[in-house]
C-alpha positions, -999 to 999 in steps of 0.1 A, spaced: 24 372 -937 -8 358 -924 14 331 -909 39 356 -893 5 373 -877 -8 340 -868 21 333 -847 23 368 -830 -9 366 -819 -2 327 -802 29 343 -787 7 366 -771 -15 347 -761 11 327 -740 23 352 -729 -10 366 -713 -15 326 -702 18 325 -683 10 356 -667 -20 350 -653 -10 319 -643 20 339 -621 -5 367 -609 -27 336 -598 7 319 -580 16 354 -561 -25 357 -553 -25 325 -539 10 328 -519 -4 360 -503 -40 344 -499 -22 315 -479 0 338 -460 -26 357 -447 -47 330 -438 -18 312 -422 -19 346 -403 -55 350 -392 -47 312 -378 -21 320 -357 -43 352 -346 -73 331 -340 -47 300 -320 -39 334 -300 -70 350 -290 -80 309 -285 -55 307 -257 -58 342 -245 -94 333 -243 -85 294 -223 -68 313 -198 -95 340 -187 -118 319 -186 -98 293 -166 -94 326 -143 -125 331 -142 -133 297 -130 -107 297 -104 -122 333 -90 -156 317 -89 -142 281 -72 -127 311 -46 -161 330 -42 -180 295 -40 -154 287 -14 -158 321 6 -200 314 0 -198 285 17 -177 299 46 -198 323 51 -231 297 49 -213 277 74 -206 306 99 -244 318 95 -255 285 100 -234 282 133 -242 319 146 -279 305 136 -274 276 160 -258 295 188 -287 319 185 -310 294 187 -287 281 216 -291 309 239 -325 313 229 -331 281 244 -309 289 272 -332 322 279 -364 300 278 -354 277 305 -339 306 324 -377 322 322 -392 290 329 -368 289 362 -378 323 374 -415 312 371 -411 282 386 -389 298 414 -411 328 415 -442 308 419 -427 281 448 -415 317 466 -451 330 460 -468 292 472 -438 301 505 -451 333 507 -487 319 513 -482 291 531 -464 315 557 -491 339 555 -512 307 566 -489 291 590 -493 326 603 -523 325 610 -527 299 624 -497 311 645 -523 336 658 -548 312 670 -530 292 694 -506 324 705 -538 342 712 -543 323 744 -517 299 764 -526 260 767 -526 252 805 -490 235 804 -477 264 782 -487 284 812 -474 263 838 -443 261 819 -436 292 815 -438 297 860 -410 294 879 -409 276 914 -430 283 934 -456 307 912 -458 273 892 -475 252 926 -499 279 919 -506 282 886 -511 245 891 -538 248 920 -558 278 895 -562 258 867 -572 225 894 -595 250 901 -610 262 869 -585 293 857 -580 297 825 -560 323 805 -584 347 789 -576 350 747 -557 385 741 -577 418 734 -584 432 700 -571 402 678 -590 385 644 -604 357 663 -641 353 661 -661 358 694 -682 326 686 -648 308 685 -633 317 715 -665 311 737 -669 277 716 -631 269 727 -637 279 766 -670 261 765 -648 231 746 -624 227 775 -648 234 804 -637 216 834 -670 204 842 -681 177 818 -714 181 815 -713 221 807 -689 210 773 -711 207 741 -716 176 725 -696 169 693 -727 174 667 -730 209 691 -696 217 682 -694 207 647 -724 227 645 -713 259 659 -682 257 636 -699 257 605 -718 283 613 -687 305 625 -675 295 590 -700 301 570 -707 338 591 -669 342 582 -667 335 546 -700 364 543 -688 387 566 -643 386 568 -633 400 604 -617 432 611 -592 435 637 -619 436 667 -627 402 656 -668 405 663 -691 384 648 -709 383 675 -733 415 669 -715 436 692 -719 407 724 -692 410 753 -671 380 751 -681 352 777 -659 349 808 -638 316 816 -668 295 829 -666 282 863 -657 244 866 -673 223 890 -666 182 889 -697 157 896 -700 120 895 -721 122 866 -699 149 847 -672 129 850 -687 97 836 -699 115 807 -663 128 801 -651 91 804 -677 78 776 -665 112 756 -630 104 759 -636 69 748 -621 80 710 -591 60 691 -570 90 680 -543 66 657 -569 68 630 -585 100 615 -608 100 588 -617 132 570 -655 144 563 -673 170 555 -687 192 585 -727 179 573 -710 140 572 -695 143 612 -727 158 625 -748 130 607 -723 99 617 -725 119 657 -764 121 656 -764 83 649 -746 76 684 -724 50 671 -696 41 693 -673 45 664 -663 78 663 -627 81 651 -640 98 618 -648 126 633 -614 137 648 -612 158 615 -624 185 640 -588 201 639 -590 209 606 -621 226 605 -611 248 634 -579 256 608 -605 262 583 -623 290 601 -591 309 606 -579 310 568 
């Protein structure tokens, strides 16, 4: 009996062995067949994730691309900016340029003007005799022979000092002409009288004194040797000095005397 119950229970106990070891077999079956699932899931949402972010790549190699498209077109409308800018500078540094030669033009005509106005004040003698026509010019001729010489024009800049210095200056008679220092004298005073007190249109600075007549021209023998040793001047060279300088060099009474020819420009001087 104890045998028989002995043998039960081993039978049993087999039994419970075999089927644990079949639940462990079907456990293990569905264990592998789900992870053989979550695998092939996982492979899935591997390549699922490759390709977006292989898209992704090629959308960012496309907006690099577009970047740098647009870099290069700001760097060129950069350097056509910079371009024209140059451009506009040189264009402003033509205008000044231009506007300042048409502004020295504008001066130097102003000046050339007046100068204009000093020798069209009064005619030079061969001005006058050119202007005649046969016969009047015989005449004209035989007046000036004679001492005639056109009076300067009414109511004009010129200084009064000036023009009785120029009809004293080509005085027919020699001996009534000043002497160079005389002259070089008078004009720096005229200058310096100008530069204090500018003209108006009556041109006095002469304290309200008439203007001198022509002066009369007479010819002597010693007149006209004094105009021969006055004459006695190289005019190929011209040195310039100062005013003070050609009255100095004349007071000496050196027979040299070609430096101070610069007369004609201090009788532009006074008229500027």
């Amino acid at each position: 009996m104890a045998d028989a119950a002995a043998d039960v229970t081993d039978s049993i106990l087999y039994g419970v062995e075999v089927a644990s070891h079949a639940v462990e077999a079907i456990d293990s079956e569905k264990e592998d067949k789900i992870l053989k699932e979550d695998i092939e899931e996982l492979l899935k949402f591997q390549t699922a994730l490759a390709e977006s972010i292989a898209d992704v790549g090629e959308k960012m190699t496309s907006v690099d691309e577009k970047i740098v498209g647009a870099n290069d077109k700001v760097e060129l409308v950069i350097e056509k900016v910079s371009e024209m800018q140059n451009t506009i500078e040189k264009v402003s540094e033509m205008q000044i340029t231009m506007q300042n030669l048409m502004n020295n033009q504008k001066n130097e005509k102003s000046n050339q003007d007046k100068i204009d106005i000093i020798f069209n004040e009064s005619l030079l003698p061969f001005e006058y005799y050119e202007e005649a026509d046969e016969p009047p010019r015989s005449d004209r001729l035989r007046k000036f022979i004679h001492g005639h010489r056109e009076p300067f024009t009414s109511g004009n800049i010129i200084p009064e000092q000036y023009k009785s210095l120029v009809n004293r200056a080509v005085d027919q008679n020699p001996g009534r002409r000043p002497i160079f220092s005389k002259m070089l004298t008078d004009l720096k005073d005229i200058f310096n009288n100008y530069t204090q007190h500018p003209i108006s249109r009556s041109g006095s600075l002469n304290n309200g004194r008439p203007p001198l007549p022509p002066p009369v021209r007479k010819l002597t023998v010693h007149t006209i040797a004094a105009a021969d040793e006055d004459c006695a001047i190289d005019f190929n060279s011209i040195n310039s000095m100062s005013l003070e300088k050609a009255i100095d060099e004349h007071k000496k009474n050196s027979t040299d005397k070609n430096s101070l020819l610069n007369l004609n420009q201090e009788y532009l001087k006074v008229s500027l």
